[in-house]
C-alpha positions as CSV (number, residue, x, y, z in Angstrom):
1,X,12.5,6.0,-19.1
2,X,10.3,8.4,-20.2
3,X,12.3,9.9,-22.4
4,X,12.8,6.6,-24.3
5,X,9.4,6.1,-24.7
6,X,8.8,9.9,-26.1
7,X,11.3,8.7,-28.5
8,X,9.6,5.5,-29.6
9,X,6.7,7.3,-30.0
10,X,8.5,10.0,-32.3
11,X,10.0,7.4,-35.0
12,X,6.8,5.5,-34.8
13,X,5.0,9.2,-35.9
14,X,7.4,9.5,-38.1
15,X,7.1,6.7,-39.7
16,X,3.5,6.8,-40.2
17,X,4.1,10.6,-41.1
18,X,6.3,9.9,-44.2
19,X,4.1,6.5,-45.6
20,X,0.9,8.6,-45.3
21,X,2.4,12.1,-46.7
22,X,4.0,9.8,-49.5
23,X,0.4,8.6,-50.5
24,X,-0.2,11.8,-50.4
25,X,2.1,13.1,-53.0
26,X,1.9,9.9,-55.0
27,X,-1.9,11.2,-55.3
28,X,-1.3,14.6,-55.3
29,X,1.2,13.9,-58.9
30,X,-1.7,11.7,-60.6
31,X,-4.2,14.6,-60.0
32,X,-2.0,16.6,-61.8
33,X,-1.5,14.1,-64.4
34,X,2.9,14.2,-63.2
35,X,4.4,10.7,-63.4
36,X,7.0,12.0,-61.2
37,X,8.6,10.7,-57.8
38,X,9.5,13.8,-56.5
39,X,6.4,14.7,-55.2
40,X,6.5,11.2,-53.3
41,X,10.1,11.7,-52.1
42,X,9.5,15.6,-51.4
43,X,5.6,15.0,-49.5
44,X,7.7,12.0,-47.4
45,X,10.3,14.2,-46.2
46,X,7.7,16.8,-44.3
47,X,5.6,13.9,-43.5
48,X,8.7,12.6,-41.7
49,X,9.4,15.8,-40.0
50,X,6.3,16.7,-38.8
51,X,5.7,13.3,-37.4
52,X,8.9,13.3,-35.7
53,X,8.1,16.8,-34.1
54,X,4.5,16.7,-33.6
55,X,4.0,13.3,-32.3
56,X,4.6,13.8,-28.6
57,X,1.9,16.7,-28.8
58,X,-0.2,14.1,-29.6
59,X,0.3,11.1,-27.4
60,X,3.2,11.2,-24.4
61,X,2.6,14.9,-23.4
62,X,-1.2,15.2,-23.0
63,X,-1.1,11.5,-21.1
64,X,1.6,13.0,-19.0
65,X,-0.7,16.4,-17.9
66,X,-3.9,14.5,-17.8
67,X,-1.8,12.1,-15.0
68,X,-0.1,14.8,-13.1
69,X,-4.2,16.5,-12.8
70,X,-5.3,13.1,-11.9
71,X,-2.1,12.8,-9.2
72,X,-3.4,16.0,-7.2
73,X,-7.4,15.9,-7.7
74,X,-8.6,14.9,-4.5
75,X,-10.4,11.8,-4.1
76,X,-14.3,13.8,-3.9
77,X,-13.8,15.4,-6.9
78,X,-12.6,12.5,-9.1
79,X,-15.3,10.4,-7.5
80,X,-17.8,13.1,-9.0
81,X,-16.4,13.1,-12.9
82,X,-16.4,8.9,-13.1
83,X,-19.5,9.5,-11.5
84,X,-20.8,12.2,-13.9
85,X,-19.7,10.5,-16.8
86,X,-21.4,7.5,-15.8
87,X,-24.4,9.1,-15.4
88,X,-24.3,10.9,-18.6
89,X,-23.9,7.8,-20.3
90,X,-26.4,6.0,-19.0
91,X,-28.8,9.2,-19.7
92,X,-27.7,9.0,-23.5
93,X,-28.0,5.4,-24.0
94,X,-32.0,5.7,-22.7
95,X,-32.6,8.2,-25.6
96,X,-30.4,6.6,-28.1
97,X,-33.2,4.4,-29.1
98,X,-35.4,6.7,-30.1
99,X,-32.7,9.4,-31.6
100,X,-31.6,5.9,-33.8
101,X,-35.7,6.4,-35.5
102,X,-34.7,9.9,-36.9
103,X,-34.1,10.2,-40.3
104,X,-30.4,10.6,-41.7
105,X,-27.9,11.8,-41.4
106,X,-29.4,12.5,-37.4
107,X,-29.7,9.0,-36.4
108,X,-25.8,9.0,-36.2
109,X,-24.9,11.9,-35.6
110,X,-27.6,12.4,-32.1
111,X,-26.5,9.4,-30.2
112,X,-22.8,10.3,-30.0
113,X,-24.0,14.4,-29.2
114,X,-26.2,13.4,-26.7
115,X,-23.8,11.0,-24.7
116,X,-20.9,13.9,-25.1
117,X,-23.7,17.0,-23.9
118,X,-24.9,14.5,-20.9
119,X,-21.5,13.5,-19.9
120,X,-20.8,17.2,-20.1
121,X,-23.5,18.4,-17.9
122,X,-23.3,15.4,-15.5
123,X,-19.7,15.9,-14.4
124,X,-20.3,19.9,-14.1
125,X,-23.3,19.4,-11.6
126,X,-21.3,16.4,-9.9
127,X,-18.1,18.6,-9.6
128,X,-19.6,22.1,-8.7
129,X,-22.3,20.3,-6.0
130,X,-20.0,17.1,-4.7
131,X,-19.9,19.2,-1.2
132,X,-23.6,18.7,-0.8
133,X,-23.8,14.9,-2.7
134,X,-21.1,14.0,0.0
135,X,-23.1,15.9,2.9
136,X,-26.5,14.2,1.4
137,X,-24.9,10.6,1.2
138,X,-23.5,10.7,5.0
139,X,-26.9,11.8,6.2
140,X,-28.2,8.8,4.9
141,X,-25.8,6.6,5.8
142,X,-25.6,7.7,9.7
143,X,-29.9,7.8,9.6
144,X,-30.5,11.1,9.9
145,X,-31.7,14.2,7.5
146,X,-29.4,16.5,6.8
147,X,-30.0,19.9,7.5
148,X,-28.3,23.0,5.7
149,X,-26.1,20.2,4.4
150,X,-24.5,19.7,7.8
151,X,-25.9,16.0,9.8
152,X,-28.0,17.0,13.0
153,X,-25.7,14.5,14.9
154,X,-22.2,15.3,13.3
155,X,-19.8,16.6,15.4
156,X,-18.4,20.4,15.1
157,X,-16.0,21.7,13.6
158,X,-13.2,24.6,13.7
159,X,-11.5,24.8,10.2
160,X,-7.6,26.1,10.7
161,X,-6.3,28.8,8.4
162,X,-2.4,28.8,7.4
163,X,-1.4,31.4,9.1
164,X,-2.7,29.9,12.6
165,X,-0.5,27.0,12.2
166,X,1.8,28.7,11.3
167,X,1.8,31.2,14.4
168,X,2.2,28.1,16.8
169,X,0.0,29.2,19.6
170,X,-2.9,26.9,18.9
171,X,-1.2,24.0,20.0
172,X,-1.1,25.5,23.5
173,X,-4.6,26.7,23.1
174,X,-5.9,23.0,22.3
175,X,-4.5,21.6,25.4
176,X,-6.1,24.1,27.3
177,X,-9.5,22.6,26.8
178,X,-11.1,26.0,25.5
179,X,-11.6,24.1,22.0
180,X,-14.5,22.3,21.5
181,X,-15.4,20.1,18.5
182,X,-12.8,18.9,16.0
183,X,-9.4,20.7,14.5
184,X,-10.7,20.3,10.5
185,X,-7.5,21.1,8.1
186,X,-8.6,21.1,4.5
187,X,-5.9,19.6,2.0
188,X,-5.5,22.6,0.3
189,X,-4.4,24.3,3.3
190,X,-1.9,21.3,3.9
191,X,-0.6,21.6,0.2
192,X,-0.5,25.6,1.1
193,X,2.0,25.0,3.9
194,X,3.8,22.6,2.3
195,X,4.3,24.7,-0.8
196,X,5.5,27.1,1.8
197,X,7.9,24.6,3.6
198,X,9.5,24.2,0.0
199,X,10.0,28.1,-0.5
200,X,13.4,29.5,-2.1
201,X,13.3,31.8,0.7
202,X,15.0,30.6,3.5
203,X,12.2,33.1,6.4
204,X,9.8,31.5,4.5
205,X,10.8,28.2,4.3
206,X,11.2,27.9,7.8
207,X,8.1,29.5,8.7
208,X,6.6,26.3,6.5
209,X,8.4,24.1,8.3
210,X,7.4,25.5,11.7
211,X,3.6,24.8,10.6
212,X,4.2,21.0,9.7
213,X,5.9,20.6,13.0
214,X,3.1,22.2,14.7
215,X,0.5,20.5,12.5
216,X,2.1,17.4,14.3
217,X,1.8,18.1,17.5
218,X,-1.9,19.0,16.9
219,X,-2.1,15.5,15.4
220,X,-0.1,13.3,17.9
221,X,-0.4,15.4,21.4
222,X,-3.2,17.6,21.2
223,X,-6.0,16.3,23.4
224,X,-8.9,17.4,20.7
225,X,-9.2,15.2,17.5
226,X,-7.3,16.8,14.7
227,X,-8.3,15.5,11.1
228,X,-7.1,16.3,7.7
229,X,-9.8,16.7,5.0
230,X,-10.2,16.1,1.3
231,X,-13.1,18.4,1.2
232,X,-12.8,21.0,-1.3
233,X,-14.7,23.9,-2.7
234,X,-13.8,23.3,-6.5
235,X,-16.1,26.3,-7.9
236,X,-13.3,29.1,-6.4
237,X,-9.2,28.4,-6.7
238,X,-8.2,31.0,-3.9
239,X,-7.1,29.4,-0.7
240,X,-9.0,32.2,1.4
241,X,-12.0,31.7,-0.6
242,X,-11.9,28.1,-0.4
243,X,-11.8,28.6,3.0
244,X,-14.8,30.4,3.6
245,X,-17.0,28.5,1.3
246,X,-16.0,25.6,2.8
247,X,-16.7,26.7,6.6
248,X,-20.2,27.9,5.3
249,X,-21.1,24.9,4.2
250,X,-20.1,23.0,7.2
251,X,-21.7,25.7,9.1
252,X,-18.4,25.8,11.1
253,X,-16.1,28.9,12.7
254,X,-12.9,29.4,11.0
255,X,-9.6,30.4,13.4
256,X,-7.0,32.5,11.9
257,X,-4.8,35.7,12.5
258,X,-5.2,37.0,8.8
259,X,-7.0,40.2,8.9
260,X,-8.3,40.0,4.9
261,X,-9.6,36.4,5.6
262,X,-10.9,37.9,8.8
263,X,-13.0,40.7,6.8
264,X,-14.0,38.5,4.1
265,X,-15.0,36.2,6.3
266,X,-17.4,38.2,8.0
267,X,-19.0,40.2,5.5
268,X,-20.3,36.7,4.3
269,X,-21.2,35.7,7.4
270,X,-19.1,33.0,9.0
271,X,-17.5,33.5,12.1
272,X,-13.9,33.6,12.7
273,X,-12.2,33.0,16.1
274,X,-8.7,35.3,16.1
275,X,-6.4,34.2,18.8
276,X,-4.8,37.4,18.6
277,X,-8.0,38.8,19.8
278,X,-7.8,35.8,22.6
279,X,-4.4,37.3,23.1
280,X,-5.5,40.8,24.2
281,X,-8.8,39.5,25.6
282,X,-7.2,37.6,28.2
283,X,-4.0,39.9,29.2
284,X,-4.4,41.2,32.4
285,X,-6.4,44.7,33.1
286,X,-4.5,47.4,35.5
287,X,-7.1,50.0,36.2
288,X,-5.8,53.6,37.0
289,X,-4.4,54.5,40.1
290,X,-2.9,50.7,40.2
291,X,0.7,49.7,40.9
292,X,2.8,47.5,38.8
293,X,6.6,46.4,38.7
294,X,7.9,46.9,35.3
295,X,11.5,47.1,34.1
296,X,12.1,50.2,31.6
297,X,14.3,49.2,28.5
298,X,13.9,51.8,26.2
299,X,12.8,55.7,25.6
300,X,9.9,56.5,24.3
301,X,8.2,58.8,21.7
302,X,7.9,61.8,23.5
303,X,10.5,63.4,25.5
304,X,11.6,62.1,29.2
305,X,9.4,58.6,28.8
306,X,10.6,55.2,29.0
307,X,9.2,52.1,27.5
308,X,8.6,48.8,29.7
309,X,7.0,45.5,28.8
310,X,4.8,43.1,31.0
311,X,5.3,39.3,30.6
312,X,2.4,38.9,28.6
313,X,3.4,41.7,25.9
314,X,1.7,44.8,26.7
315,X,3.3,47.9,26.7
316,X,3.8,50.5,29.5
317,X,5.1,54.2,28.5
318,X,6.4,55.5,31.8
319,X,6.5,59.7,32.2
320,X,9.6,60.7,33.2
321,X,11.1,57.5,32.9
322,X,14.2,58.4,30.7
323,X,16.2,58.6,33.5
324,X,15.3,55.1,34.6
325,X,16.2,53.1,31.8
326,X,17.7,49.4,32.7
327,X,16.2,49.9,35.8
328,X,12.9,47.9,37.2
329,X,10.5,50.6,39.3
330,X,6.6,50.4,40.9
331,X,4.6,52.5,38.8
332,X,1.2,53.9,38.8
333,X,-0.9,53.7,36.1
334,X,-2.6,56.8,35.1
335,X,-4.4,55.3,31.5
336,X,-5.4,52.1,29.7
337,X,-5.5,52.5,25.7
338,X,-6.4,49.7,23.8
339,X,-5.6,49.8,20.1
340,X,-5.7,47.4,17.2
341,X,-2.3,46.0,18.1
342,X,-2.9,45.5,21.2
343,X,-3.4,47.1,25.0
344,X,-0.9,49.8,25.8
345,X,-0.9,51.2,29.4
346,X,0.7,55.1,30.5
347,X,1.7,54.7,33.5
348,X,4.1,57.4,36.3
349,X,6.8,56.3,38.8
């Protein structure tokens, strides 16, 4: 269908190409005083070309890209450019009177500047600020002043990062009750995961696919509210950086397991809950001189230890515990490390 219309739209340039080009040339052999029709024939010809090449530049192909922008703008944004234009038009036409008394040529040339400056400055504040409009606009319609752009009586939020959905475990986490406020998931993040869902790769693609399936619990058996947002923070185009503008102007904690969003995050101040540092914060502590039972699977680093894992993850070198691989032993622990990926405990048999 589309491609008939592109077509309809070619012979129709083209058309209009070769009469115009043909005037042309009819015009073009007066000046030079040539009663000749091959000018006319010749400046029809390219008239004809070019209108048949350049005429989907110029109609069917900028519709098409200003309607796929239109198709993924969120709803805030588009709001703000009608909005914005709207605005700017009404600004112009309140100094068009006056611009109309200047002498000409100004009187018609300032009218039509003005509305296209306003209109131009309008949607720019609209777009750049819509986070705060929106903020400002809900304040007054729940009855109360907003403050830092957040409503006193909104409820909180925790913004979700990609990654977390992705990872799975804060569907257990919400049913846990440790969550308060509501699960916020921008629809960037959403578009994120789905792009991600869609991957080439097949690791990736299922790791996409694993987040919308979690996403859905969230939404359907989670017992905190889970919401998906339009909100968007249209002055950056990263997905981390959205992120964090977003959460500091909701005032709101975001939860991830990215280390660089991590960082970012708090060198501009927002707070970020890591469930892998929930992971290690809650695993249980052995103190030295403890027992534990752990099965040894595997040597070690060093020479005679053996490598054992607790339920929960954490890692127990055993001394001397070569010689009890596949083998499940009481051992004493003799020293707690905790590094960055995690606890790891030395223990003896």
């Amino acid at each position: 269908m589309s491609f008939s219309i592109e077509f309809v739209f070619r012979l129709i340039g083209a058309v209009v190409g070769a009469v115009g080009a043909s005037i042309g040339g009819f015009r073009f052999a007066q000046w030079l005083g040539i009663t000749s029709d091959v000018y006319v024939i010749v400046f029809g010809l390219v008239g004809f070309l070019g209108g048949l090449i350049l005429t989907p530049f110029l109609t069917t192909r900028p519709i098409r890209s200003i309607r796929r922008e239109l198709s993924q703008m969120t709803a805030g944004r588009l709001t703000a450019i009608v909005a914005g234009i709207f605005l700017g038009l009404v600004a112009a036409a309140l100094l068009s009177l006056p611009l109309s008394l200047l002498p000409a040529p100004f009187r018609q040339i300032m009218p039509l500047a003005t509305a296209v400056i306003f209109c131009y400055l309008s949607v720019i504040i609209l777009t750049t600020r819509q986070n705060d409009f929106q903020a400002l606009f809900s304040s007054f319609r729940s009855g109360s002043a907003p403050e830092g752009g957040v409503d006193k009586g909104s409820e909180s939020f925790v913004l979700l990062d990609t990654s977390v959905i992705i990872d799975g475990r804060i569907a257990d986490i919400s049913k846990t009750g440790f969550i308060q406020g509501t699960l916020l998931i921008p629809n960037f993040v959403l578009l994120e995961l789905q792009h991600i869902a869609d991957s080439a790769d097949a690791m990736r693609r299922n790791r996409g696919r694993r987040g919308l399936e979690v996403l859905s619990l969230l939404q359907n058996e989670a017992p905190i509210p889970t919401r998906i947002t339009d909100m968007d923070a249209s002055e950056v185009r990263e997905v981390d950086s959205k992120l964090v503008s977003l959460a500091r102007h909701l005032h709101c904690p975001i939860m991830t397991n990215d280390y660089n969003l991590n960082r970012v995050a708090e060198i501009q101040g927002v707070r970020v809950l890591n469930i892998n540092d929930l992971a290690n914060a809650v695993k249980a502590i052995f103190l030295p001189g403890e027992e534990l039972q752990v099965k040894i699977i595997q040597e070690g680093r060093e020479l005679g230890q053996g490598v054992g894992y607790l339920e929960d993850g954490t890692m127990v070198v055993v001394e001397d515990g070569r010689r009890l691989i596949n083998s499940t032993r009481s051992v004493t622990v003799t020293k707690v490390l905790q590094t960055a990926a995690g606890r790891m405990i030395f223990a003896k048999p």
